[in-house]
N, C-alpha and C positions, 0 to 999 in steps of 0.2 A: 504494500500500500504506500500512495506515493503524501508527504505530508508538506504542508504549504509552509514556504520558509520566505522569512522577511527578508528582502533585498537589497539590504543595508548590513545587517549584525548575523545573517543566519538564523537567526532565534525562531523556534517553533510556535511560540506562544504570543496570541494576540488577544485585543480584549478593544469593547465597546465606548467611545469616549463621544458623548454628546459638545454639540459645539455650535454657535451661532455666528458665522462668518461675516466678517466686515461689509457693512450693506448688503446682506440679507435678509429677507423676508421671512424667512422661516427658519428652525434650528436643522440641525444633519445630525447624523450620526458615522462619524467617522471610526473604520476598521485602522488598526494600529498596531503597531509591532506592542505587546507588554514590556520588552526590554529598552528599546531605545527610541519611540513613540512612532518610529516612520510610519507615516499612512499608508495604509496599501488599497483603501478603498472608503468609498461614500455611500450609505443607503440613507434613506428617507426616515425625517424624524419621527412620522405616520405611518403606521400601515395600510397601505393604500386600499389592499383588499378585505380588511376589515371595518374599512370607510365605507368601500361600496357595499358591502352587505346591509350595512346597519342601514342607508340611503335606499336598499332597496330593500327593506323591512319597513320603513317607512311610507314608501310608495306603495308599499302593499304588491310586489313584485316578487314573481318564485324564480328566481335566478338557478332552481334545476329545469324548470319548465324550459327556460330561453336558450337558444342555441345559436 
C-alpha cells in the first residue's frame, strides 16, 4: 500500500487546519503536512453535499427519486 508523503519533510502524517484567507469570503480548510505545516491541499469549509441535502429536505425533494 502506497502512503501519501509531504513534499517538503517526507512526513507521513497530516492533519486539518481551518483558515480564513486574506480577502476571502468564506473560511477553507487547509490539508497540511502535521510536521512542518506544508499545504498539500484545500477542501471546503462546508460540506457541500450535506448542504444540498438539507436544501432538498426543504424543498420537499427525494434526491433518490432524481437522476
Amino acid at each position: 500500500m502506497a502512503y501519501s508523503t509531504c513534499p517538503k519533510c517526507n512526513s507521513h502524517s497530516f492533519e486539518m487546519k481551518e483558515a480564513e484567507p486574506a480577502n476571502a469570503m468564506y473560511k477553507v480548510n487547509f490539508v497540511q503536512c502535521s510536521s512542518c505545516g506544508a499545504v498539500v491541499g484545500v477542501m471546503d469549509y462546508f460540506n457541500i453535499g450535506v448542504l444540498l441535502r438539507k436544501l432538498a429536505r426543504a424543498l420537499n425533494i427525494n434526491l433518490d427519486r432524481v437522476r
